[in-house]
N, C-alpha and C positions, 0 to 999 in steps of 0.2 A: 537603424532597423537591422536585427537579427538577418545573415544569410538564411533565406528559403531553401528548403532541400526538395520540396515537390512541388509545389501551389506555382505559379507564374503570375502572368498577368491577368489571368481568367481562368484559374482554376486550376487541376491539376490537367497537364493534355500529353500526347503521346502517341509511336506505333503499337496498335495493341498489341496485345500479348509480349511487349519487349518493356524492364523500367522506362518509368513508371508505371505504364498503363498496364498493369497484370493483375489478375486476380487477389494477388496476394497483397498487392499496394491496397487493392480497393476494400480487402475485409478489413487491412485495420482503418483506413478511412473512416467505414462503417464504427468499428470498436471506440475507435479514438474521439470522432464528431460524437457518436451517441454518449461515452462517459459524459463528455463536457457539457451536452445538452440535457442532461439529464437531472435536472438540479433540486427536482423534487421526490424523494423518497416515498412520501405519503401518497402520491397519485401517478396514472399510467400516463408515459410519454407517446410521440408521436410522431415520426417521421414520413413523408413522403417522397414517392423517386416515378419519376419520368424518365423517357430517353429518347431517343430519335430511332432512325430504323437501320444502323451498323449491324452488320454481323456481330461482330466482338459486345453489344450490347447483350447479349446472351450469359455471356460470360461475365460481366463488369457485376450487371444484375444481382446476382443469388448469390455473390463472393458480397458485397454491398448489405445484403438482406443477412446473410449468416453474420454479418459483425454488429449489422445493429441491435435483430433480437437476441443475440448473445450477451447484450449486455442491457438489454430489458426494453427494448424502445420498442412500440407496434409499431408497423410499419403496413405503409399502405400503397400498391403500386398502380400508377395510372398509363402503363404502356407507351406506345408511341404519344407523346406529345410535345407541343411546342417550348420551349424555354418559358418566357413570358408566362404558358398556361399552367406552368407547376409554382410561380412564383405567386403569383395567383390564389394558387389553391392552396397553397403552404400558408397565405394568409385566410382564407377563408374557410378553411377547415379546423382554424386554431392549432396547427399542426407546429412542433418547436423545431422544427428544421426540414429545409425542400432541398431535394435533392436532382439533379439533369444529370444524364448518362450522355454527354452528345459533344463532338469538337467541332461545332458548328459548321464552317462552311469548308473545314476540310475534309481531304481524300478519304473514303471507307476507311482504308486501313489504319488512320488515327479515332483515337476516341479520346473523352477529358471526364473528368466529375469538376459537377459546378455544386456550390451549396449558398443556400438562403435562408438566411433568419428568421424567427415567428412573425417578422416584420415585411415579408418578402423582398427584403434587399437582400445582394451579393453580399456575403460575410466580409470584415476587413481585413483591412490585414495583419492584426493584431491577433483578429481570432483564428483566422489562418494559421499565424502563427503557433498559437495555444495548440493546435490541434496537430502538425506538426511534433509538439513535442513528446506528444501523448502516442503517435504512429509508432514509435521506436522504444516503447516499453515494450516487455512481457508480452504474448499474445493470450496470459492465462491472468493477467492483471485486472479486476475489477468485472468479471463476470458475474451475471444475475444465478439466484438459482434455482434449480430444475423449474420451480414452480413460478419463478419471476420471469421466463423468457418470455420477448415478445413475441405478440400471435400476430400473424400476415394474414393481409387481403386486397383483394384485386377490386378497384374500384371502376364499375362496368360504367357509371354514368359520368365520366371523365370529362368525356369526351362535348356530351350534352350541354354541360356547367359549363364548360368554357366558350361553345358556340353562342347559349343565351348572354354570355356577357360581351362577347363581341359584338353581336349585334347590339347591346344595347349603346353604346360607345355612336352608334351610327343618330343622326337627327330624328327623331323620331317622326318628325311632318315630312321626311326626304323618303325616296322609294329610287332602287336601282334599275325600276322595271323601265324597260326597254333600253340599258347597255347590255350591250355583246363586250365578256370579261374576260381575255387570258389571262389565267392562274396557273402559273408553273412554282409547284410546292418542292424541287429539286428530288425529288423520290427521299424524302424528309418527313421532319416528324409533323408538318402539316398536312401529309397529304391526302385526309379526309375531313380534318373541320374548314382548311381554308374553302376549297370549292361548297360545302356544306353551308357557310357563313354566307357568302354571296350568294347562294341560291337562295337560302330562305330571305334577302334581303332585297330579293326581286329581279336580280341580274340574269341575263341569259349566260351561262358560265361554258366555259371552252378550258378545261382541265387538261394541265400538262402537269409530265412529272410527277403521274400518282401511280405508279406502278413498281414500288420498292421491292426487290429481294435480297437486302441485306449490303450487297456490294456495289448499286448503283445511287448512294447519295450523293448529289451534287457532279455527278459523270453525266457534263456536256450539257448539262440543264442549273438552273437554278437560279437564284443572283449573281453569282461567280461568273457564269456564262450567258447573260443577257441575250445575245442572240439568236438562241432556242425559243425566247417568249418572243423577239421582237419579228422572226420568220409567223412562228403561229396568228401575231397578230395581222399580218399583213398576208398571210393566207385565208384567215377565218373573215378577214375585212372588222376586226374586233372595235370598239370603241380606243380601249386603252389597256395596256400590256401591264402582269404585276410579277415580281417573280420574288420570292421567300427564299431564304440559305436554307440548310439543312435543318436548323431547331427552328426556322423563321424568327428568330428576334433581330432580322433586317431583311431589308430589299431593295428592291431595284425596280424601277417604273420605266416605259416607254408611252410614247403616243402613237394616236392612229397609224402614223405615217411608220413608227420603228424606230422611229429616234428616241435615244437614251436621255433621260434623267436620273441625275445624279442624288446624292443627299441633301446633298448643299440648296439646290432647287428646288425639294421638294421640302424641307422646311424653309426655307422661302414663302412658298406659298402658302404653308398651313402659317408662318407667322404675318406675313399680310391679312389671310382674313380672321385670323382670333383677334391680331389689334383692333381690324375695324367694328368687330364685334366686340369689342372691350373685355376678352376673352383672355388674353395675353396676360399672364403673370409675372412679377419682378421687375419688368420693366424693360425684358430685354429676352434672347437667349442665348442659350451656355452652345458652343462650340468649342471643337481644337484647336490648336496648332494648325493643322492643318486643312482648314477650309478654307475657300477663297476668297482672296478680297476683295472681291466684286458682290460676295456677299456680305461682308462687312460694310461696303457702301451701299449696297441696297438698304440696311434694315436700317442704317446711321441717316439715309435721308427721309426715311419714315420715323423719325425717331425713337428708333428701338436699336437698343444697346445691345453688344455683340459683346459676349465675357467668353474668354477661353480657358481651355482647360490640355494639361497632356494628353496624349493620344491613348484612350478607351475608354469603353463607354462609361465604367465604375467611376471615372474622376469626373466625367460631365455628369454623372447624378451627383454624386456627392454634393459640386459646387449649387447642380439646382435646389437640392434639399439644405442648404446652407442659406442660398439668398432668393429660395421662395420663386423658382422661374418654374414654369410647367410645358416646356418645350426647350428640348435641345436634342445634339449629337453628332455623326459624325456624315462627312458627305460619303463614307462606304455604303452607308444604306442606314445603320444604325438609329433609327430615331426614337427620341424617348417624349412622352406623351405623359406626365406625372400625375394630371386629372384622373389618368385610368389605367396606369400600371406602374410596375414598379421598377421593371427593367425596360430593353428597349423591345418592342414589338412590330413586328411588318406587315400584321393584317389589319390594326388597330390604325397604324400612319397610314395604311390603303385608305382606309375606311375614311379618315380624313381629306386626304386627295378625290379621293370619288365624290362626298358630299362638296366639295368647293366646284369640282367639276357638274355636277348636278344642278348646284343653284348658279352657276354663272350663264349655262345654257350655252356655251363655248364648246368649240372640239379639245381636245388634251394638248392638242398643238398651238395652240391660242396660251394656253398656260402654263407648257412645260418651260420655257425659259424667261423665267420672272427677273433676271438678270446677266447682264455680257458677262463673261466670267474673264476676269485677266491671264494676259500668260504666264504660266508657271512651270517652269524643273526644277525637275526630279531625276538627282541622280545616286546611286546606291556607292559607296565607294568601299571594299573589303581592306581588312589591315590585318595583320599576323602579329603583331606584338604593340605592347606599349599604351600611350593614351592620347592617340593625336591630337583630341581637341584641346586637351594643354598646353599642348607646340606655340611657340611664342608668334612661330611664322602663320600657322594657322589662322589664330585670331586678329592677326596683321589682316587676312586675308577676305575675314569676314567683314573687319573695321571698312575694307577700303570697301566689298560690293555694298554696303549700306551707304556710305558718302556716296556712292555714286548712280544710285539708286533713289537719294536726294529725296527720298520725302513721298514717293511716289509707287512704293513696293516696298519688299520685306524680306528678309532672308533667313532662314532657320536651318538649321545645323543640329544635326541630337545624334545619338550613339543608338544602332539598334536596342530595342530591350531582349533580342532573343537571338542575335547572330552578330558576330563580328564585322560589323558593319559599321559607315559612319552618314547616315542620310542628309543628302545637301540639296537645298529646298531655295527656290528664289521664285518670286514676282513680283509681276510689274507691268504697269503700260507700253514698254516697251521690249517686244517679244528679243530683239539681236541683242539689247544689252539683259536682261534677265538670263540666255544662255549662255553668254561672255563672263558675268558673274558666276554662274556656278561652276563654270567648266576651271575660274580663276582660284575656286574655292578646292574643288576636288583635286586639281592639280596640287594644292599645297597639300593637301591632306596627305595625300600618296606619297608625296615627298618626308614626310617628319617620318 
């Protein structure tokens, strides 16, 4: 594969206003995606763009809108909304490419552009590619003319379209009436249809994290910061705690009490009651690398297959739309839900935990840990040159923690994809030898 010059692993990301993330990257984004999506002459194209609630979205915006109708696309803008909700609508508007203004669950001062195809999937990385090559032409190359620009519009009932289709996602014989819901939207691009979604769905809702002015997304609240939902729950005396990143295409859950669940847990749970509902597609579902294997043996004793995939969410859809599973992703919160969307969503995976919680007639605590989870480290180890995991001594080193780890654990070893880094990963039943191994692991690493 061709080196990348912007795109990453999800998109292009950055400090705004510094490369990438500058207005000027973003119009030929705009120029570039719109020639390539543009593939019909004879009739008008169609783009849409969402974003979260950054400052720098101000800016990303109308640099984004000048390159597309400058080269003839309409273009239609849905303001603050969730990741998920433009993918969505990029599909349900027939629109040829969705657009996200938002670096999820990072600090204000980063932003990213995400893009999706007529299909609402993330673009690959081919077409990433393509359109890369196209940024670095002419900025006067393949413009429409005066009378071909495309015309913009703000589409007011956004908002609406995507609340009706969350709800409908929810059982329709289930009713939320009578939980008490924290909803911390990270002062993010949910933070009017999530709380929105569970009131009309019958919930008493306790709203955190709706109070954006640009520079507080994900400051001290959100999924990133778990402990802001999980104090609200245990002040407000809630049912069960939900909290969304900053686009909410993940979350984070607690129970009554304030204790966390992870991702791994909470598809756990949504894949125990779709098997027993005969709900469960492929036969199994798609996780990473790095889930635990305590939930590989949960779902291996229910007889459902655990397939992994590298670390993001793009390669856990890919593998489901390959072998047909409709549940996977990652224990960060990320979960994908293919019945009803196309990327991963966090109000959509709520909405599944609440109705299992509903019909069990349990507290959250009763069902937040559907499995012991093994021990496992994690340790980050930095290099300044070279390719350690080549070193002869390294993979000596990996050879011996898996013999002696005997059948009983796992060990992974990978290269950051975004920092000089080399991340050394073990578990196992047993908590002194799984940190004896990686500390055996990183010590060589440091050493090549």
């Amino acid at each position: 594969m061709s080196k990348r010059s912007y795109f990453g692993t999800d998109g292009i990301r950055g400090q705004a206003n510094k490369h990438p993330m500058t207005a000027e990257v973003a119009l030929r984004v705009g120029l570039a995606a719109g020639k390539l999506f543009r593939r019909d002459p004879e009739r008008r194209h169609l783009v849409v763009i969402g974003k979260d609630t950054r400052l720098s979205g101000y800016m990303i915006e109308p640099a984004l809108v000048a390159g597309f109708s400058s080269v003839g696309m309409d273009v239609r803008l849905f303001g603050p909304r969730p990741t998920p909700a433009v993918a969505m609508m990029t599909r349900s508007m027939r629109a040829d490419l969705g657009v996200m203004i938002s670096a999820s669950h990072n600090a204000f001062s980063d932003n990213g552009i995400k893009l999706f195809g007529p299909d609402g999937y993330k673009l690959s990385d081919a077409r990433e590619l393509e359109i890369e090559g196209l940024m670095d032409e002419g900025l006067q190359e393949g413009l429409a003319d005066p009378s071909g620009l495309g015309r913009v519009q703000r589409i007011d009932d956004a908002q609406a379209r995507y609340v009706e289709i969350i709800k409908a996602t929810f059982p329709r014989s289930l009713t939320l009436g009578g939980l008490r819901v924290v909803v911390d939207c990270a002062n993010g691009a949910a933070y009017k249809v999530a709380p929105t979604a569970l009131y009309e769905l019958g919930a008493e809702v306790i709203p955190v994290g709706v109070s954006p002015n640009g520079c507080n997304i994900n400051d001290e609240c959100g999924s990133t910061h778990p402990g802001t939902m999980a104090r609200a729950v245990r002040e407000y005396r809630a049912d069960i705690g939900i909290a969304l990143d900053g686009d909410a295409d993940r979350l984070a859950i607690c129970d009554e009490r304030g204790q966390s669940v992870d991702g791994d847990q909470i598809m756990a749970l949504i894949a125990g009651a779709w098997a027993a509902e005969g709900r469960l597609s492929g036969g199994g579902v798609v996780a990473t690398v790095m889930s635990n294997l305590g939930f590989e043996r949960f779902l291996g004793q229910r007889g459902i297959a655990m397939e992994r995939t590298q670390v993001g969410d793009r390669y856990v859809m890919e593998r489901m739309r390959e072998g047909g599973f409709n549940l996977g992703g990652e224990a960060s919160g990320h979960v994908i839900l293919s019945d009803f969307s196309t990327t991963g969503d966090g109000l959509i995976a709520a909405l599944q935990v609440l109705s299992v919680l509903v019909t069990s007639g349990k507290p959250m605590s009763a069902l937040a840990r559907q499995f012991e989870p093994v021990p496992q480290k994690l340790e980050n180890v930095r290099f300044t040159a070279g390719e350690p995991l080549k070193a002869e001594t390294v993979q000596q080193a990996i050879s011996d923690g898996e013999r002696r780890l005997n059948g009983s654990g796992r060990v992974l070893v990978r290269a950051s994809g975004t920092e000089p880094l080399i991340r050394v990963m073990a578990e196992g039943d047993d908590a002194r030898l799984v940190a004896q191994v990686v500390r055996d692991i990183a010590s060589a690493v440091k050493a090549a």
